[in-house]
TILUMLO-207477 format. One record per atom (N, C-alpha, C): x, y, z. Coordinates in steps of 0.02 Angstrom, whole numbers, plus 50000, padded with zeros to 5 digits. Example, Ala and Ser with C-alpha at 12.3 -4.5 7.8 and 13.67 -1.06 7.14 Angstrom:
BEGIN
506604971650390/506154977550390/506604983550390/506424988850354/506844994750357/506455000250394/
# end
This chain:
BEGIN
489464964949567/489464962449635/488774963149667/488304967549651/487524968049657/487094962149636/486874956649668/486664953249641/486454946649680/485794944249641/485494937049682/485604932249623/485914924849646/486094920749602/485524915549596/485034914349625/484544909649603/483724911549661/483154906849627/482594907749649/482714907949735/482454909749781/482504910249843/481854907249864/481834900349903/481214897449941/481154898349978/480654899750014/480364902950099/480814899550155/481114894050147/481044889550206/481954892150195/482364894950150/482964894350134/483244900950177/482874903250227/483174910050285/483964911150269/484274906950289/485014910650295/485314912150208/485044909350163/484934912150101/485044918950075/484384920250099/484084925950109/484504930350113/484734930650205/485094934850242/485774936350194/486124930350173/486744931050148/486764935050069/486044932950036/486034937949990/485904945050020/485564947550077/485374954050061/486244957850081/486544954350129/487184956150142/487474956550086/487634952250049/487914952149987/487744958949964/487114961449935/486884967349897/486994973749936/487074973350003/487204979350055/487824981550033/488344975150027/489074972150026/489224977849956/488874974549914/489064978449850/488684984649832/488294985049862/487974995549861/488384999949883/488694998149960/489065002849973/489995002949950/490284997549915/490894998649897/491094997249812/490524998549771/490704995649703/491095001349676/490855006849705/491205012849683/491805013549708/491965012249745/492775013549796/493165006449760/492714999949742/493174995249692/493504996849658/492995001449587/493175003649513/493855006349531/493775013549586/494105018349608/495025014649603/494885008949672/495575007649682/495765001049617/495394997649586/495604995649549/495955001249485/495515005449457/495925010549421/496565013149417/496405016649493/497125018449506/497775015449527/497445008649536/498115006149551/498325001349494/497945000049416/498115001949374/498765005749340/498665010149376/499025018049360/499765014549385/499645014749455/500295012549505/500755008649495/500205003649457/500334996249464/500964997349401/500795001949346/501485001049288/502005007549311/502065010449364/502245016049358/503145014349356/503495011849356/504265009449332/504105013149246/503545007249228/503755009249133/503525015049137/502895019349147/502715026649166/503155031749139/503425030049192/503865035449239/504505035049167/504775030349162/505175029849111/504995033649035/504555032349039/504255035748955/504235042748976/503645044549026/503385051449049/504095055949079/504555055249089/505245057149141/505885054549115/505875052049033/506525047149011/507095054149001/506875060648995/507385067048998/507485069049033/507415066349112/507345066949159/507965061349218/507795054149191/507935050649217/508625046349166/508625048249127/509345046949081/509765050249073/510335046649079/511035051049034/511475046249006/511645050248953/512385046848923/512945048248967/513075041248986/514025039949020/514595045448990/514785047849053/515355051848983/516025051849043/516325050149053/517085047649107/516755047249164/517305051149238/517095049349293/516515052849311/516105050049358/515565054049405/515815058049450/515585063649469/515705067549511/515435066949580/516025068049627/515945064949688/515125066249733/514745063649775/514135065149779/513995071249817/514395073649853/514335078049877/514255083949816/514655083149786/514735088049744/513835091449706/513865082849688/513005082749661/512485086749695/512525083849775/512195088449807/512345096549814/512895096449785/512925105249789/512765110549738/512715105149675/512415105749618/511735107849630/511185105349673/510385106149677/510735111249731/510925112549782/511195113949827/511025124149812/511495124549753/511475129649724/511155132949679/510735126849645/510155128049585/509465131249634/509225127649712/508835129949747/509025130349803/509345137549828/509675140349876/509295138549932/508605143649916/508105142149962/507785136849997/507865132349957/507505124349986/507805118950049/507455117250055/507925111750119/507985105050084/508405101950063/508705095350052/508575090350083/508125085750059/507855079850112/508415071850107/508095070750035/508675066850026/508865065449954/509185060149958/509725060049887/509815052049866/509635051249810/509735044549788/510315044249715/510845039349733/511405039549691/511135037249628/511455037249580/511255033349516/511405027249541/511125021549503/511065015649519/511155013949462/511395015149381/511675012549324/512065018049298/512525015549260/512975019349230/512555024249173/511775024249153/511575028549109/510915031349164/510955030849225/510435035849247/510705040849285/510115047049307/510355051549344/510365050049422/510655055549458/510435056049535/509875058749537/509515057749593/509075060649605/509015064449688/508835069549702/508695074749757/507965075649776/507945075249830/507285074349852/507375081149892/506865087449896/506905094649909/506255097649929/506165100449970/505525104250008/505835111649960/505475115149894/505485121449919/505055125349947/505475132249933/505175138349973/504505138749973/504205138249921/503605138549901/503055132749922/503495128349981/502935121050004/502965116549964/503195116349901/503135108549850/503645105449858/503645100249857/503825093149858/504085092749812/504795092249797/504945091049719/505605085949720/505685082849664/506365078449642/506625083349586/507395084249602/507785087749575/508255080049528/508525081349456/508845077649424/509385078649427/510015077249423/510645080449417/511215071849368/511465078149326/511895073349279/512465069249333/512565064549337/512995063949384/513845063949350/513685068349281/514425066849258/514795073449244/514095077849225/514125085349197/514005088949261/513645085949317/513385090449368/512635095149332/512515095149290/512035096549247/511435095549285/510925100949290/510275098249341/509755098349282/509505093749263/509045091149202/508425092449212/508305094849268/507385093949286/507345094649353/506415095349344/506265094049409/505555091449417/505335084949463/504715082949459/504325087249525/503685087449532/503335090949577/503085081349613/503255080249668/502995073449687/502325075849713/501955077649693/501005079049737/500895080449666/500935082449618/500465085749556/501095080949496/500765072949496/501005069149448/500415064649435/500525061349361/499925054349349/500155049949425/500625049249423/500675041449477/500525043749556/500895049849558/500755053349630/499845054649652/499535057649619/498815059449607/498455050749616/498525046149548/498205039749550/498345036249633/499115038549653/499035032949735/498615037749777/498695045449764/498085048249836/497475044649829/497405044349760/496525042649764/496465035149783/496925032549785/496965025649791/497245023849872/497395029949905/497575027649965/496965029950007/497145036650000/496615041350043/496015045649978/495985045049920/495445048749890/495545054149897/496135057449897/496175061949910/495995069649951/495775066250010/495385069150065/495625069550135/496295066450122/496525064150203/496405058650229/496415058850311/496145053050372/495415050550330/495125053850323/494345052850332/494255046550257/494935049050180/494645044850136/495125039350155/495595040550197/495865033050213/495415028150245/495085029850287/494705028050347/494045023350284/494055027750225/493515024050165/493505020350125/494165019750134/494475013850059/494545009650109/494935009150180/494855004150224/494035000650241/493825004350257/493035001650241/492724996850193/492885001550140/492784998150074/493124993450082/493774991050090/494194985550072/493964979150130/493784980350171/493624978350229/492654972750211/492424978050190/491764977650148/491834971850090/492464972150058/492364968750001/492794960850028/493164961050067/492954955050110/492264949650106/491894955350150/491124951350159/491064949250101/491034955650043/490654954049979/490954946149958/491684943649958/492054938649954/491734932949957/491674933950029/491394926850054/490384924150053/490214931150051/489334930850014/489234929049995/489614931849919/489734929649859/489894922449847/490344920249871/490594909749862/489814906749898/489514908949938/489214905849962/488454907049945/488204909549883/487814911149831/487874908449784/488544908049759/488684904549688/488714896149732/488844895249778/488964886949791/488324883249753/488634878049722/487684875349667/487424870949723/486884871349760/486374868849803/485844862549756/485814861549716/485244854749675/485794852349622/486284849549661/486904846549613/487204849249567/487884845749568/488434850949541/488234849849472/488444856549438/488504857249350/488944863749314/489314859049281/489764863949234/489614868949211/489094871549187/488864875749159/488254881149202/488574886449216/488304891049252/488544890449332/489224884249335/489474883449398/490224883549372/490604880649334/491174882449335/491264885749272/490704886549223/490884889349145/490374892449132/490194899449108/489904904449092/489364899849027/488634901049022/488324901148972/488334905148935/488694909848889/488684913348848/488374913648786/487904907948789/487604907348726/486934907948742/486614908148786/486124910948841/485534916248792/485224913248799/484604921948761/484424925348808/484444921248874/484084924348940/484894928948981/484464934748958/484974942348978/485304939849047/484684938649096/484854937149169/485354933649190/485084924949157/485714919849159/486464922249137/486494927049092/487084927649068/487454932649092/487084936949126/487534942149179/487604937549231/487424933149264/487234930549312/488014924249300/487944921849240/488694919649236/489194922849255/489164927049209/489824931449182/490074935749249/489444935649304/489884937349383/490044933149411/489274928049408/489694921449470/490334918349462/490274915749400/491074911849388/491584915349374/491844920849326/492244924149368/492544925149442/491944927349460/492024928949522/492084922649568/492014915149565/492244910649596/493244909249574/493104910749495/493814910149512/494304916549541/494074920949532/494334927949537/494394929749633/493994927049659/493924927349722/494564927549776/495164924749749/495844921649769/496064929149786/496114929149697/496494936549702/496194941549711/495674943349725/495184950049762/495404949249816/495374943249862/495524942149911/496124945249951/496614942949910/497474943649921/497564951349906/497264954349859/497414962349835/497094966549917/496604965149944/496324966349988/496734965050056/497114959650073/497424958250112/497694960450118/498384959850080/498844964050072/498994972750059/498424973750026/498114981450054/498044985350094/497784980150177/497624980250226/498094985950263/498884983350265/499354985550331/499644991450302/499374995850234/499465000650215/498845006150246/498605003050265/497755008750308/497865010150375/497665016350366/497865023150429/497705018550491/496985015750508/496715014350553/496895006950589/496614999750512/496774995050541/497564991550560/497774993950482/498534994450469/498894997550517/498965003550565/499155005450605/499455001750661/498815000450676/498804995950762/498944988950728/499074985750660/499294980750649/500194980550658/500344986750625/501114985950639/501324988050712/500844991750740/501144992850811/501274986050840/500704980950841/500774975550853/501354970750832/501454970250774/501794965450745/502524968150740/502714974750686/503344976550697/503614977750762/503864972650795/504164975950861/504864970250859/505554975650873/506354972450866/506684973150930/506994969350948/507204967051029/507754973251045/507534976251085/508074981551126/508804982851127/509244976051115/509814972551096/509894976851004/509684977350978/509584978350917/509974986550914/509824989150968/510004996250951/510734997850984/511074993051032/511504994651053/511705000551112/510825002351143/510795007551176/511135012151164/510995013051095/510885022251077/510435026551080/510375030551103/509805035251093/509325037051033/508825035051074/507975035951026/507695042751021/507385042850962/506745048850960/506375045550967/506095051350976/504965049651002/504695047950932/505255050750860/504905046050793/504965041050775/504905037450740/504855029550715/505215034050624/505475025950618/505735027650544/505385028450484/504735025350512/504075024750452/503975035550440/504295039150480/504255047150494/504495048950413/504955045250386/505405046850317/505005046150269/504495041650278/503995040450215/503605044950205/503755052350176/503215055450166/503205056750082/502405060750106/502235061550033/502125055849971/501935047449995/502055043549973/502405040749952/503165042949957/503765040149959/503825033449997/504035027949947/504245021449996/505035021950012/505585026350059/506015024250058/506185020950100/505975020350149/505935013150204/505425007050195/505685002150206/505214997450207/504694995950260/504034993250248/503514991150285/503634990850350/503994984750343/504284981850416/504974984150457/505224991250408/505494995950462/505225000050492/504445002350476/504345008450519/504125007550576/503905004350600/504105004450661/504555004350732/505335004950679/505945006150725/505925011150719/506055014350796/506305020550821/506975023450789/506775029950768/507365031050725/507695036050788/508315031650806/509035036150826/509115040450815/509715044150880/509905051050864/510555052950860/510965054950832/511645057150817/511735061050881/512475060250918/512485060250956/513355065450972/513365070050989/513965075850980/514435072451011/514445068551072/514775066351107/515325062951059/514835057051047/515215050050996/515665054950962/515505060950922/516075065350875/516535064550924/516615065050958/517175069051013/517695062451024/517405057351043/517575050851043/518065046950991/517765049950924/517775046650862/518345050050852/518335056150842/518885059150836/519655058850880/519455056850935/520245057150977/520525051650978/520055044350952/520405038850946/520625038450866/521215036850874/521745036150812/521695028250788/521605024850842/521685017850817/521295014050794/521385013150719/520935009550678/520565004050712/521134999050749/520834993550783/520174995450817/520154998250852/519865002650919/519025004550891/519145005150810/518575006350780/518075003550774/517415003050782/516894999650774/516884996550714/516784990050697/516634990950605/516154993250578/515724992050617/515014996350606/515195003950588/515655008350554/515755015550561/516265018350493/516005023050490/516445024850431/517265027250488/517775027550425/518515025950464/518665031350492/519035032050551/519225038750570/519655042950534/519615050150559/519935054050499/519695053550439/519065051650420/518785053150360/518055056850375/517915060950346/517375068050354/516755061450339/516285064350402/515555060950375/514975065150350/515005062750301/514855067850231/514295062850166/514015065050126/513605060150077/514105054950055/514675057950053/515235052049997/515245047750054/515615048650104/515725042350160/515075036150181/514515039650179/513925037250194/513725030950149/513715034450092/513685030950025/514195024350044/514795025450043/515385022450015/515185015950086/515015019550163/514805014650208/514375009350183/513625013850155/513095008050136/513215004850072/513795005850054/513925000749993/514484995750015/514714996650064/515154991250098/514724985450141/514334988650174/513814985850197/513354981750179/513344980350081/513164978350045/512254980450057/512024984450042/511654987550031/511554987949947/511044984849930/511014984249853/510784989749812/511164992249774/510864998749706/510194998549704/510065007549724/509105010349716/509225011949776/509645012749857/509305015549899/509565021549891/509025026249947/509215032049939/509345036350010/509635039050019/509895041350108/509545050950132/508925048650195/508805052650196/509415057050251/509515064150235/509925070050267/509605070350339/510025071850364/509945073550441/509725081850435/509165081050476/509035089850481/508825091650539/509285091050567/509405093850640/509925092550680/510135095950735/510965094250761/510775087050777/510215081250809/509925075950821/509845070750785/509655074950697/509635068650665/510155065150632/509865058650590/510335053450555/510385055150491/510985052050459/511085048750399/510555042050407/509945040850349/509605033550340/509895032050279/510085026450254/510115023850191/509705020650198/509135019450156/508515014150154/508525013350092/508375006350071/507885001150016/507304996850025/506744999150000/506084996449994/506344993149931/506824986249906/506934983649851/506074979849838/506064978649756/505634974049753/505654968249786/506104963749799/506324958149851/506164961149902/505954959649944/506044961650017/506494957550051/506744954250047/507374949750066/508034952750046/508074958149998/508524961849972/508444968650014/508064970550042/507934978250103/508524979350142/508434985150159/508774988250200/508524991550225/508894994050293/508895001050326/509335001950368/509755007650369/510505009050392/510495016550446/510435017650496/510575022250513/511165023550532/511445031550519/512225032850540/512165038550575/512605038050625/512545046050658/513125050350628/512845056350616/512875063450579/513505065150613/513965062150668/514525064950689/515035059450683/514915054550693/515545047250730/515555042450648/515005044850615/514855039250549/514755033450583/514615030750633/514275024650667/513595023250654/513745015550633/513105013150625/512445012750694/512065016450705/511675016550754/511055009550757/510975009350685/510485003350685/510574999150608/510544994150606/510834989450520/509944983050540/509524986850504/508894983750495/508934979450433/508924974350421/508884968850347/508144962750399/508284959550310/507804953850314/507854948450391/508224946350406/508424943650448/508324946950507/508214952950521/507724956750602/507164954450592/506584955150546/506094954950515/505954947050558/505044949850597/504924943750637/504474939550571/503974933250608/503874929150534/503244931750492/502724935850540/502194941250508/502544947750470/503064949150489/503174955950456/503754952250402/503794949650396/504124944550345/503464941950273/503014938850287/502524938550268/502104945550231/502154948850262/501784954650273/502114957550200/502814959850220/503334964550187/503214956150088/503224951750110/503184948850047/502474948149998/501944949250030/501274952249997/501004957949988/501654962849989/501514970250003/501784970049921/502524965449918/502834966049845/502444963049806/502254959849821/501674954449754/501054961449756/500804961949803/500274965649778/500474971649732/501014975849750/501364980449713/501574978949641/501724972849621/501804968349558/502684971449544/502984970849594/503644970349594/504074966249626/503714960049657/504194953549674/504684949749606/504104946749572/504454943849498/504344947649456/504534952249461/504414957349383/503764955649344/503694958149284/503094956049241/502724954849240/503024947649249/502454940949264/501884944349354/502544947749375/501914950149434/501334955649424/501794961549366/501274963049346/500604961349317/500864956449262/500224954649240/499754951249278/500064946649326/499634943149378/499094948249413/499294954349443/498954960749488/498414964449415/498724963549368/498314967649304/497884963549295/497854956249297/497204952449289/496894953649348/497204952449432/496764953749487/496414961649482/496814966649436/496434972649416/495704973749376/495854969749338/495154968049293/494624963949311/494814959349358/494334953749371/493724958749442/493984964949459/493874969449511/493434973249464/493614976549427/493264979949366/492514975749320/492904969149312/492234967249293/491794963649343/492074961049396/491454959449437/491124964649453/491194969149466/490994977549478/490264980749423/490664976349359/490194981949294/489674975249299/489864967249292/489164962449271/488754965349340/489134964049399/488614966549473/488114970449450/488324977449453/488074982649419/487404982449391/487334979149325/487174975649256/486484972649282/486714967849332/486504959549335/485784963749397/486094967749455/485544970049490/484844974749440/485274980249432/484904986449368/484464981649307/484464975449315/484164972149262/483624966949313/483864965949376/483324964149429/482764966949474/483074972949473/482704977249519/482124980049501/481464979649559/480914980349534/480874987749516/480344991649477/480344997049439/480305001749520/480745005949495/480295013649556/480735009949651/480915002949631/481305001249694/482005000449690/482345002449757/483154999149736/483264991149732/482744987749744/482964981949746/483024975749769/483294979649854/483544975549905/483194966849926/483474963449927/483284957249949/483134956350012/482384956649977/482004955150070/482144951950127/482144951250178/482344949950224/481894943150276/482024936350283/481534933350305/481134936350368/480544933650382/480244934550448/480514930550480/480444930950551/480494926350622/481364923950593/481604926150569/482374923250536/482824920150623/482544914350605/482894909950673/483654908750693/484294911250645/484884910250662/485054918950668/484574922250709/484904926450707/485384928750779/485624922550809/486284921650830/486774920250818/486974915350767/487494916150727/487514922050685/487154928950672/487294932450624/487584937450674/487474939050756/487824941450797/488614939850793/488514933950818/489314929550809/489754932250753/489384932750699/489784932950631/490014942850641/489554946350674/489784954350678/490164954050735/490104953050791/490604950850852/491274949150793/491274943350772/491974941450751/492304946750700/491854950750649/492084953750601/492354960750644/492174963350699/492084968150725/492804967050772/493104961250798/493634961150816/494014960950763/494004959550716/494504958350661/494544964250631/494184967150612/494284974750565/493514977050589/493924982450655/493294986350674/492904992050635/493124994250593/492674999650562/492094993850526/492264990250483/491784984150446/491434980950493/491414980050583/490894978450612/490604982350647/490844990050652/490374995950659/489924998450619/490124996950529/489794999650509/489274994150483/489384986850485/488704983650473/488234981650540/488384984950605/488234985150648/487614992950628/487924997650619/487615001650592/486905002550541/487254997850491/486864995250441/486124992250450/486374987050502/485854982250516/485254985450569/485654989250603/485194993850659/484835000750598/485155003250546/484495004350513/484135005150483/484244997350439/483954993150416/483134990750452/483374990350533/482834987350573/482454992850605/482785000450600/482395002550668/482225008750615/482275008850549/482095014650508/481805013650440/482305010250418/481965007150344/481485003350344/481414997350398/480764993550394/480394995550436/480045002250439/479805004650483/479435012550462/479795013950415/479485020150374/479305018450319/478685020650291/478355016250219/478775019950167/478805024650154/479135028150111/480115025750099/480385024950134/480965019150131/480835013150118/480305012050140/480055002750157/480085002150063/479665003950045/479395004149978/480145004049917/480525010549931/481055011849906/481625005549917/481725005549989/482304996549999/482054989849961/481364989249971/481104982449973/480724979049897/
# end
């Protein structure tokens, strides 16, 4: 991604400019590329993973009935006295286990296995100290917190620019030609020309999907992503039936990188179970009288009922229901399905079994609709496979524009200098290059703070101290 694609003539200014951006573009994020291309690599297969790495873990042989879920839970229940029980996901085939989601004593994060036929507890994963758990920190936050979120957003933000630099470098200016414009010279003696392929065209076709991996990347970041869903996820008041809210949002359940809510639920206010409704629930006898929204009266609301609700509810196999832990909180059944048109999110209150909130595709406005369907493609779990492989090529095409960049500068750059592509004098559009940080700077403000940054010093330090001057130029 380092790199100038042809001779540069004096009179060609905005040239210029767009290459040195370009090379700024790719100095400061080639490394945070490799990074999230790698790891999400990692991410990107973690279904088959997880299966190989966890198959004694995550299998069992069928052997008669399952044991009721409660029960299951009393199974981990009693294996770790000490721990607090977060939540619980049923088997979802007749040859896998349940799974328990558990804070112990000791602060770790762990998934507990349990036979769902033997009651048998098979294992236990540590969710923070795994291949797939480890590859998304570094791939979300770098494992540093706010600060490496705040860097991969940058970076991702950065490689934007690099995007559009880039097309507009490779565009052929002295008439179009196949060769070295839509098809690599590989037969080339000249080293230059042939790194100089082997990024540009790629990278013209590759550009789509850098693009889209980046996009869709986006509404997962602390900063821009944030104030994107504040904006966008928002569900009409009517929706809740005026029940009582917490001050949390449901996106609160997603921890530890857990997806068990979807995108475009977290931003509903997650409800509160409510003692009263018990009181209510209980003295009315008459079925009629009943909400349908609710598990039936005279039946205990308990994991089995909950379950047995969100499967009436048609709630599709894989979600998993986080526990109420507090006299306040809910029963959630949530699915982040690969479909996002197949999602859920179910809240029940912990006393009445009433549905407090029934979130599906159909709440979902037409951005968080959008949103929630390039979150699955980028994840490479919309169409199975075929999505993987699609994201595994947008994986590599990241990787190698990255290594020819690399290559193509380190083979340009003058001896004892980094390189940088000089900068015209008297450079006359430098009002549209305002315009262009103004606009980038409303759109994703850290990327027009920090080439705001850049450019200020660039101008008021680097070309201005000989000893930098020498080293940039």
């Amino acid at each position: 991604m380092l790199t100038g694609l042809a001779k540069i003539t004096p009179v060609n200014h905005f040239y210029r400019v767009i290459w040195r951006w370009h090379f700024y573009a790719g100095l400061l994020i080639v490394p945070f590329m490799l990074i999230l291309a790698l790891t999400g690599l990692i991410y990107l297969f973690k279904p088959q993973l997880d299966s190989v790495m966890y198959r004694n873990l995550m299998y069992v042989s069928p052997s008669g009935a399952a044991l009721a879920y409660t029960q299951q839970l009393d199974v981990i229940r009693d294996a770790y006295p000490a721990a607090k029980l977060t939540t619980f996901r049923p088997s979802d085939a007749a040859n896998r286990s349940a799974e328990v989601g558990l804070t112990a004593q000791d602060g770790r994060t762990l998934t507990a296995f349990v036979n769902p036929y033997t009651g048998q507890v098979l294992g236990e994963r540590d969710q923070e100290n795994n291949l797939q758990a480890i590859a998304r920190k570094i791939h979300g936050e770098l494992m540093i917190g706010p600060v490496g979120d705040y860097l991969i957003e940058l970076a991702a933000c950065w490689g934007l620019v690099l995007i559009f630099t880039g097309l507009y470098l490779w565009w052929p200016r002295k008439g179009a030609s196949v060769w070295g414009t839509l098809l690599p010279r590989l037969w080339t003696r000249d080293r230059k020309v042939f790194w100089r392929d082997l990024h540009a065209v790629p990278g013209f076709y590759g550009s789509l999907l850098v693009g889209f991996l980046i996009l869709t990347g986006l509404p997962w970041s602390g900063f821009w992503g944030d104030q994107f869903a504040q904006i966008w996820n928002r569900y009409p008041a009517q929706l809740w039936n005026d029940v009582p809210k917490s001050t949390l949002m449901t996106g609160s359940l997603n921890q530890n990188g857990a997806h068990l809510v979807p995108w475009a639920a977290e931003q509903v206010p997650l409800p509160q179970s409510s003692p009263t409704e018990h009181a209510q629930h209980q003295g009315n006898q008459n079925p009629a009288a009943i909400p349908a929204d609710s598990i039936a009266p005279a039946t205990a609301v308990n994991l089995d009922s909950v379950i047995a609700l969100a499967q009436a509810k048609a709630v599709p196999a894989g979600f998993s229901v986080s526990l109420p832990t507090d006299p306040e909180g809910v029963y959630t059944a949530a699915l982040d399905a690969d479909d996002p048109t197949q999602s859920a999110t179910l809240h029940i209150d912990q006393y009445s079994g009433k549905v407090l909130a029934d979130v599906r595709w159909q709440q979902y406005g037409f951005v968080p609709k959008v949103v929630s369907l390039g979150i699955a493609v980028h994840m490479g779990t919309y169409f199975g496979p075929l999505n993987q492989l699609l994201m595994l090529l947008a994986c590599l095409v990241v990787i190698g524009l990255s290594v020819t960049g690399t290559v193509l500068w380190w083979q340009r750059r003058p001896a004892g200098q980094l390189g940088v592509p000089p900068m015209p004098k008297n450079f006359p559009l430098w009002k549209g290059a305002v315009v262009i940080i103004c606009g980038l700077g409303v759109l994703f403000p850290l990327v027009g703070m920090s080439l705001l940054a850049v450019l200020l010093l660039d101008y008021l330090v680097i070309s201005r101290v000989s000893f930098l001057k020498q080293i940039f130029h």
